[in-house]
ZADO-1210 file (C-alpha; in nm, 4 decimals, padded with zeros to 6 digits):
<atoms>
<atom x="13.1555" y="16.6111" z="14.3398" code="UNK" pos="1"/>
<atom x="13.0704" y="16.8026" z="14.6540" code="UNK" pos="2"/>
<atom x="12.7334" y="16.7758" z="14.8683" code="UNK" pos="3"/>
<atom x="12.6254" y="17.1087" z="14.7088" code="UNK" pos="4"/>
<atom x="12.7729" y="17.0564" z="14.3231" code="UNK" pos="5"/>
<atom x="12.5585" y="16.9058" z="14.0501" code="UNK" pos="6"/>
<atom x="12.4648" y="16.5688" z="14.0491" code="UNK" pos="7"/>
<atom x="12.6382" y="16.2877" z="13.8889" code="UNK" pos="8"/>
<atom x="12.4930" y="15.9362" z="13.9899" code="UNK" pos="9"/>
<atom x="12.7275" y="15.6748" z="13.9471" code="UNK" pos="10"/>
<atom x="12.6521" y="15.4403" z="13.6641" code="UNK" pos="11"/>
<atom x="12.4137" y="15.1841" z="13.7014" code="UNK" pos="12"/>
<atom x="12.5883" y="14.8393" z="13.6914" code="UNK" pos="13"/>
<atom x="12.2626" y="14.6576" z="13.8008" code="UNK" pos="14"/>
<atom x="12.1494" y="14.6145" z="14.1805" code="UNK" pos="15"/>
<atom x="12.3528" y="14.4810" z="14.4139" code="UNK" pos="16"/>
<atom x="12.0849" y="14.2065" z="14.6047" code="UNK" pos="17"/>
<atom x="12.1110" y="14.1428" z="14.9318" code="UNK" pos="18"/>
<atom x="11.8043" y="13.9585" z="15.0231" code="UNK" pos="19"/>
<atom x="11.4692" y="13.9478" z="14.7999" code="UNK" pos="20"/>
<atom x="11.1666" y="13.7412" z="14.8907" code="UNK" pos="21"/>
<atom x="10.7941" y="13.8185" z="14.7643" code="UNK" pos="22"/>
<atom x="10.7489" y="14.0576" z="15.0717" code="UNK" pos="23"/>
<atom x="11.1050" y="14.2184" z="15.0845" code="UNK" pos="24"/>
<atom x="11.4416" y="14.3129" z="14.8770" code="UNK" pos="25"/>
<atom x="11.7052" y="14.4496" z="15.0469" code="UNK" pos="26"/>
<atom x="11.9615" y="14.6062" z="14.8490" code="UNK" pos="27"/>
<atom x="12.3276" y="14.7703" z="14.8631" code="UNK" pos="28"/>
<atom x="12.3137" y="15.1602" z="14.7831" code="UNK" pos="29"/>
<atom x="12.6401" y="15.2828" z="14.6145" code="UNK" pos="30"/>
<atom x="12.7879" y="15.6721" z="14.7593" code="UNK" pos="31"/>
<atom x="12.6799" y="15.8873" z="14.5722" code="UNK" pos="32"/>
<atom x="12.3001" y="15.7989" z="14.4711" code="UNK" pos="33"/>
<atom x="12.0443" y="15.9295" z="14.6217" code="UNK" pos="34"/>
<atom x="11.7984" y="15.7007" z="14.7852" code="UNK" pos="35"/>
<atom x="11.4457" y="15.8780" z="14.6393" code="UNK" pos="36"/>
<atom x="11.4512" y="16.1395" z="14.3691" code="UNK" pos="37"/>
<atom x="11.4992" y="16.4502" z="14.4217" code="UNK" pos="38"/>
<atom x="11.3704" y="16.7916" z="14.2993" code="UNK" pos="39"/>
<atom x="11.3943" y="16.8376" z="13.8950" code="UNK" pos="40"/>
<atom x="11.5071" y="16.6430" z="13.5882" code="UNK" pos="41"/>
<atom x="11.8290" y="16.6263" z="13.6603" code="UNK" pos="42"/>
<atom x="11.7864" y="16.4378" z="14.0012" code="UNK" pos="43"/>
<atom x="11.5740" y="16.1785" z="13.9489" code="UNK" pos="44"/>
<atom x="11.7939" y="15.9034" z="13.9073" code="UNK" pos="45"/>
<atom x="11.8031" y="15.7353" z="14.2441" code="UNK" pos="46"/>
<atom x="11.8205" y="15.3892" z="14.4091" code="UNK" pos="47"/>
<atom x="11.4541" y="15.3244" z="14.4136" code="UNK" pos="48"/>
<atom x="11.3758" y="15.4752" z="14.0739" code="UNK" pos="49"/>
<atom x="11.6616" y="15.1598" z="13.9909" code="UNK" pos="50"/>
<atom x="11.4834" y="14.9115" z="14.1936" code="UNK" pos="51"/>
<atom x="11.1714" y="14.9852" z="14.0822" code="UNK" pos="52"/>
<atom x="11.1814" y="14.9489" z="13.7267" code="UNK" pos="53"/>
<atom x="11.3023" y="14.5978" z="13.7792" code="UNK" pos="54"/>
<atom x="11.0394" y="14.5534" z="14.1187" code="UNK" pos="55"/>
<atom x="10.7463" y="14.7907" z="14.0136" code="UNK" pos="56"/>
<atom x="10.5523" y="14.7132" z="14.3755" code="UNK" pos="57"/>
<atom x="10.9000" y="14.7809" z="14.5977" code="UNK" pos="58"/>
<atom x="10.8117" y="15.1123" z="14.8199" code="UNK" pos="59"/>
<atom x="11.0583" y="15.3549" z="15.0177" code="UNK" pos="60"/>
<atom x="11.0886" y="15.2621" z="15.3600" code="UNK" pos="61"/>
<atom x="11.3935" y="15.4406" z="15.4848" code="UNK" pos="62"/>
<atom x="11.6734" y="15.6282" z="15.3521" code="UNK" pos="63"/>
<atom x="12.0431" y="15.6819" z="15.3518" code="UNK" pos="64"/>
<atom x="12.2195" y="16.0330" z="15.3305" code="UNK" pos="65"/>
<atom x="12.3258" y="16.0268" z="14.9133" code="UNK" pos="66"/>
<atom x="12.7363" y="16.0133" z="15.0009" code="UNK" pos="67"/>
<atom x="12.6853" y="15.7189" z="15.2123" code="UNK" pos="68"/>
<atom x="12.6912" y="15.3527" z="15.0940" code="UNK" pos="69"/>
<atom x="12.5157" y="15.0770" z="15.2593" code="UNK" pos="70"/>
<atom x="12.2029" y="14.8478" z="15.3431" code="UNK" pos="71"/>
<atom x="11.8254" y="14.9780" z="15.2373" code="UNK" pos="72"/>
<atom x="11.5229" y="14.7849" z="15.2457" code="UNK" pos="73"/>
<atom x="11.2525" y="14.8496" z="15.0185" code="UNK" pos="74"/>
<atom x="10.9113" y="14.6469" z="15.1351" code="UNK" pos="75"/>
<atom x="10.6586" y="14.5288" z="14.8891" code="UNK" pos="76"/>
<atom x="10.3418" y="14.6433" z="14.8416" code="UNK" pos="77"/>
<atom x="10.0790" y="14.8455" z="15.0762" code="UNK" pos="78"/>
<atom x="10.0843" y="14.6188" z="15.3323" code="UNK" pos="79"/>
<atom x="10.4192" y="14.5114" z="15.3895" code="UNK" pos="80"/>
<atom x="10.4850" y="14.9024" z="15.3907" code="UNK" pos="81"/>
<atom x="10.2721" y="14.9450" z="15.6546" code="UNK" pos="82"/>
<atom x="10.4823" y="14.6636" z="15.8797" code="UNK" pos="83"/>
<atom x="10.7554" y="14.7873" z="15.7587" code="UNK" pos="84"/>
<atom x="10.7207" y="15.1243" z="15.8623" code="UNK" pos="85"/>
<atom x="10.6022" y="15.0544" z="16.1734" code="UNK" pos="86"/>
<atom x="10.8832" y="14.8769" z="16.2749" code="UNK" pos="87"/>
<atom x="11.1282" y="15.1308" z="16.2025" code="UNK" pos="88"/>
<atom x="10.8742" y="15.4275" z="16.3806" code="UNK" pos="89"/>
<atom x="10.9116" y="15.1309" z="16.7389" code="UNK" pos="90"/>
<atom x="11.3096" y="15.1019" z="16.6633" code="UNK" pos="91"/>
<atom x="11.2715" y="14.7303" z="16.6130" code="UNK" pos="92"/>
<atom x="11.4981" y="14.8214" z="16.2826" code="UNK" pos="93"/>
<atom x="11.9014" y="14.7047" z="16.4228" code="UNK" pos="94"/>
<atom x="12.1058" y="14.9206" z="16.2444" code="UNK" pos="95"/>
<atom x="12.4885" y="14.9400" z="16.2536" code="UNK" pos="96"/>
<atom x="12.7285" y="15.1584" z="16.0383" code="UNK" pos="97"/>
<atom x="13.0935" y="15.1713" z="16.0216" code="UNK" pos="98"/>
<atom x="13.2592" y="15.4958" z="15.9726" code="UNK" pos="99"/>
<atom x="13.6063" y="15.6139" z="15.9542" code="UNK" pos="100"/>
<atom x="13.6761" y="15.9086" z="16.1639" code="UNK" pos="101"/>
<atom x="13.9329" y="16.1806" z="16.2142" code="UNK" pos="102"/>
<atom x="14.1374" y="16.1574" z="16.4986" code="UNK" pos="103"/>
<atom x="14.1677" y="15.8719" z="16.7737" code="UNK" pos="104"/>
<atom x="13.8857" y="15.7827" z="16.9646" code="UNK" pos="105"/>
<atom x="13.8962" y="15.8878" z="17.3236" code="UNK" pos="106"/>
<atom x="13.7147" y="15.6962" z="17.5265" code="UNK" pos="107"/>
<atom x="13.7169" y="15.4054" z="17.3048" code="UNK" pos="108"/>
<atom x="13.3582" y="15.3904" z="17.3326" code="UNK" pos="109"/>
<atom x="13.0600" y="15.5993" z="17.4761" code="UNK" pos="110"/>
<atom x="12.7400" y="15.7344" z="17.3461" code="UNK" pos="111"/>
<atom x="12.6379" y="16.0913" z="17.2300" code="UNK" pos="112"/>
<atom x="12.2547" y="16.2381" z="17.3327" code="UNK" pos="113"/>
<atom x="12.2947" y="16.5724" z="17.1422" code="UNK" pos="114"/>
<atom x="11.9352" y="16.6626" z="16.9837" code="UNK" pos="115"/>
<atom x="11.9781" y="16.8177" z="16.6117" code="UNK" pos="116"/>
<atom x="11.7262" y="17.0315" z="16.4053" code="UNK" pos="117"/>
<atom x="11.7806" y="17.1641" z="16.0429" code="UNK" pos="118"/>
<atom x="12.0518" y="17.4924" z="15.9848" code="UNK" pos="119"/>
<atom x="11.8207" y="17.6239" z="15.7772" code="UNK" pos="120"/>
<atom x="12.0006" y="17.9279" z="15.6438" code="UNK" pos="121"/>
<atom x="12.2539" y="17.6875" z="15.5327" code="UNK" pos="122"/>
<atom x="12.0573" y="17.3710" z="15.4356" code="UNK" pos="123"/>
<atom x="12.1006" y="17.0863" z="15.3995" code="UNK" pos="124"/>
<atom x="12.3382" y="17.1046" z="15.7242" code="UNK" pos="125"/>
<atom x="12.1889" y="17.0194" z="16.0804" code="UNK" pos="126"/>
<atom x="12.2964" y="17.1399" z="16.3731" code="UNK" pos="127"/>
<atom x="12.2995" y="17.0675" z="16.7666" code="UNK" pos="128"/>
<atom x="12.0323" y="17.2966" z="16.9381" code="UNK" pos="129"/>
<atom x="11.9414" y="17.1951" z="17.2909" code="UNK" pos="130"/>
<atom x="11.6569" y="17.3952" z="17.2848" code="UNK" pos="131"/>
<atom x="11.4590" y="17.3395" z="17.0011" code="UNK" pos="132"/>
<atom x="11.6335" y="17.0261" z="16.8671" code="UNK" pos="133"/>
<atom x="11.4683" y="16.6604" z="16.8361" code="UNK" pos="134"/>
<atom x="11.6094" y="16.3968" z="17.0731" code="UNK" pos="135"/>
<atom x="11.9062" y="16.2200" z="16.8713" code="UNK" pos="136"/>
<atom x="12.1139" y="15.9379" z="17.0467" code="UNK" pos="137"/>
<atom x="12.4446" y="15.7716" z="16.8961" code="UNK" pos="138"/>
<atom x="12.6338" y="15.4762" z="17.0336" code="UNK" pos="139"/>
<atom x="13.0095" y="15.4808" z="16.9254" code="UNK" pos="140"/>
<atom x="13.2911" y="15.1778" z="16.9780" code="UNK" pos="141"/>
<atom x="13.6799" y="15.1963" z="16.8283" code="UNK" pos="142"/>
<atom x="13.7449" y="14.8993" z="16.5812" code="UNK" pos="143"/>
<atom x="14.1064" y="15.0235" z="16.4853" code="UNK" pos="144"/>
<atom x="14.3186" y="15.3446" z="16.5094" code="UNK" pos="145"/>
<atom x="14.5240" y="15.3886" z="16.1749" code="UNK" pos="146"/>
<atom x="14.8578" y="15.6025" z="16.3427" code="UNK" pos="147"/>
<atom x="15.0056" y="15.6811" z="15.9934" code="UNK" pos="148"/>
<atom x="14.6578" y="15.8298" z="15.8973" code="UNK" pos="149"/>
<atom x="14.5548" y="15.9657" z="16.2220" code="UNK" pos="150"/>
<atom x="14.2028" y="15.8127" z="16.1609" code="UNK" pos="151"/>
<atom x="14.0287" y="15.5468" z="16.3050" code="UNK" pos="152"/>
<atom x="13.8100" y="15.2917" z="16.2168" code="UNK" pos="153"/>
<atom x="13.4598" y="15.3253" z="16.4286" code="UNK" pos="154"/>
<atom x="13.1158" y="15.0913" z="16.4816" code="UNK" pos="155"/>
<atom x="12.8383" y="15.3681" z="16.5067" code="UNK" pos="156"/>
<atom x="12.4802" y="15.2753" z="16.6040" code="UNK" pos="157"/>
<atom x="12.1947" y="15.5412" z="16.5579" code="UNK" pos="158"/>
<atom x="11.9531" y="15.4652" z="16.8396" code="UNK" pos="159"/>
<atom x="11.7634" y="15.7434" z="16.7094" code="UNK" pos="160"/>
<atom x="11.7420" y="15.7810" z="16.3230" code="UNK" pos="161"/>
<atom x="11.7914" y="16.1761" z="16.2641" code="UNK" pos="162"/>
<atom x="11.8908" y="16.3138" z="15.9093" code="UNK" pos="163"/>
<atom x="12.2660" y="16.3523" z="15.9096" code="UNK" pos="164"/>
<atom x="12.2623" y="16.2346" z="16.2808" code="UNK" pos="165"/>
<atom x="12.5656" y="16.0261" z="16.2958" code="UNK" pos="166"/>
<atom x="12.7581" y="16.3224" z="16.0788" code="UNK" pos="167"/>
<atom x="12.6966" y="16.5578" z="16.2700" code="UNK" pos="168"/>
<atom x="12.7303" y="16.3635" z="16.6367" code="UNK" pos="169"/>
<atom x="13.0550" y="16.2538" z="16.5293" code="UNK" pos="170"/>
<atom x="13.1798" y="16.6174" z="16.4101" code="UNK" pos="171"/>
<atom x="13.0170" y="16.7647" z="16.7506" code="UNK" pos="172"/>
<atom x="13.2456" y="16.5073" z="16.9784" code="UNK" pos="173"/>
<atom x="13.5486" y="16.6355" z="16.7357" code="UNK" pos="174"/>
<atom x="13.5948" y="16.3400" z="16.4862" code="UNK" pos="175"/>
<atom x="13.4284" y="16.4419" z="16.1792" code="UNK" pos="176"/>
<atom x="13.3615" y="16.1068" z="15.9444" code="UNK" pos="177"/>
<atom x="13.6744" y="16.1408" z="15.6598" code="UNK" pos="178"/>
<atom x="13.5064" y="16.2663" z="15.3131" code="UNK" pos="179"/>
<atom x="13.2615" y="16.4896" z="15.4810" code="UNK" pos="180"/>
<atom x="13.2186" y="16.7931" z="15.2976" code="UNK" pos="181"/>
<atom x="12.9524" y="16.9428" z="15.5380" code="UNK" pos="182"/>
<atom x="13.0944" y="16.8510" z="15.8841" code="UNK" pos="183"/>
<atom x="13.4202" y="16.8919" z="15.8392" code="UNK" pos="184"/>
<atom x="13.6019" y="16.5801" z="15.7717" code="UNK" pos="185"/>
<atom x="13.7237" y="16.6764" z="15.4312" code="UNK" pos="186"/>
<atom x="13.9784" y="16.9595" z="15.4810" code="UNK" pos="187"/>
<atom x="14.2295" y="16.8114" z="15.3489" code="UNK" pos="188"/>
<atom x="14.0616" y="16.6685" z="15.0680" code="UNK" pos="189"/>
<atom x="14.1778" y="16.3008" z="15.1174" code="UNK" pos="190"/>
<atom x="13.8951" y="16.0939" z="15.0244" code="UNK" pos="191"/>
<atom x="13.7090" y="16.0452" z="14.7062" code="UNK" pos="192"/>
<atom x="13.3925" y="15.9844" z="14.9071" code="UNK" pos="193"/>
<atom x="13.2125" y="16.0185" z="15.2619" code="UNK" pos="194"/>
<atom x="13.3897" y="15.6724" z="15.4769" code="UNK" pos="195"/>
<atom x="13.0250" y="15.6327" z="15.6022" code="UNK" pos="196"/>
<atom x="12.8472" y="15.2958" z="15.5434" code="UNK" pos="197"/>
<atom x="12.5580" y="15.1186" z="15.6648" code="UNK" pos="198"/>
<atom x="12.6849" y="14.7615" z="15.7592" code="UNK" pos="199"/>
<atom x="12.4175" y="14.5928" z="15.8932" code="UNK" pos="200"/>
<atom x="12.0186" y="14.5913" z="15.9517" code="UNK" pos="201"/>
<atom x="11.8733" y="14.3076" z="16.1330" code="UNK" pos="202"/>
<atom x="11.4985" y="14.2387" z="16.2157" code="UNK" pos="203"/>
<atom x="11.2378" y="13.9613" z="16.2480" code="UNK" pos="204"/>
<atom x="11.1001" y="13.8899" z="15.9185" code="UNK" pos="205"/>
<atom x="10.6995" y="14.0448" z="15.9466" code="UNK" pos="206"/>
<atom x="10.5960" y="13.7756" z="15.7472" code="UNK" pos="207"/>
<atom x="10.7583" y="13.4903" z="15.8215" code="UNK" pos="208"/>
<atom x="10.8700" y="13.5432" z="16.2154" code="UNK" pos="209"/>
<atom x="11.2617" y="13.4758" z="16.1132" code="UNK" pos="210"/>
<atom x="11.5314" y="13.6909" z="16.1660" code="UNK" pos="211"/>
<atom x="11.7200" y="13.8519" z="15.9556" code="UNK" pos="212"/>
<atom x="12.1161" y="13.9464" z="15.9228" code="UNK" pos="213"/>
<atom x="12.1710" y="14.1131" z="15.6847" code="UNK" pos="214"/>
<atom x="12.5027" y="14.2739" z="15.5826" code="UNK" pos="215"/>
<atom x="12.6314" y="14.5129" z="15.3031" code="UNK" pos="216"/>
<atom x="13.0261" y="14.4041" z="15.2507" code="UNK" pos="217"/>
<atom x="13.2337" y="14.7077" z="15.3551" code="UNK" pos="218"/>
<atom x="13.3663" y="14.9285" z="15.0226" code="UNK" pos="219"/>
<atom x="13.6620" y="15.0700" z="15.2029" code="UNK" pos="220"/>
</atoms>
């Protein structure tokens, strides 16, 4: 399945918890669902139409691109959306993803400040536009270079929290993220999937004051 073919959810096995409590549940998104519904019948399975008919008062906070995997917290109820929300808007969200890219990183790590706004004639792509493009900012680190794959192995951590942002940051510094059908990294078709997952999220509980780790184990 590409990013613009029809859409095939994979099947539904039953959530994958990684942290529930009356206010919260954070769960583990497979690749290839989408994180909301999208537009007609055939797209409205999704990972919070799943958690909701088992969690009726769990709301959409964030979202993940549909080809990556990863971490996604839904809050629960009005309030706790409100919190929520407002603590991802003042970036007291920590989010980490790893990502395998193509190539070998050079430096091993640095950041990327390129700002990105929609290509609309060729939606749902986004592009670098210095001029009318909304501040995005990407911090990059090597975990392993794979020499018999030319790929390596990459931490990523959105400052900023763009659509497509660390696709398209990566592809701009010339290591498209392997599986990526829209920024390059699939040319040679060698992956089943986008290698793009989010790892990690941690933040102080708004309920409770604790902080929280929490971690989605790696698929690849």
């Amino acid at each position: 399945m590409n990013s613009h073919g029809s859409y095939t959810p994979p099947a539904n096995n039953g959530l994958e918890l990684i942290y529930s409590d009356e206010f919260l549940l954070v769960v583990s998104k497979p690749a290839g669902l989408l994180s909301v519904p999208g537009r007609g019948e055939d797209k409205m399975d999704s990972l919070a139409t799943r958690v909701q008919a088992e969690y009726a008062d769990a709301l959409v906070a964030h979202r993940l691109d549909r080809d990556t995997s990863g971490v996604l917290l839904f809050p629960r109820g009005a309030d706790m959306h409100r919190r929520i929300s407002r603590m991802f808007e003042q970036r007291e969200m920590q989010k980490s993803y790893v990502a395998v890219v193509i190539g070998r990183l050079e430096p091993e790590q640095g950041e990327v400040n390129l700002p990105l706004i929609v290509d609309w004639p060729n939606r749902p792509r986004h592009m670098v536009d210095a001029v009318n493009g909304k501040s995005a900012h990407t911090r990059y680190k090597l975990v392993s270079y794979d020499a018999a794959t030319n790929t390596s192995r990459v931490a990523l951590e959105p400052v900023t929290g763009r659509t497509h942002q660390l696709r398209v940051h990566m592809s701009a510094i010339g290591h498209p993220i392997v599986g990526d059908t829209l920024y390059g990294g699939n040319a040679d078709g060698r992956a089943a999937r986008l290698l793009l997952h989010a790892y990690t999220l941690d933040f102080k509980h708004p309920a409770s004051g604790k902080i929280l780790n929490l971690v989605s184990r790696l698929p690849f």
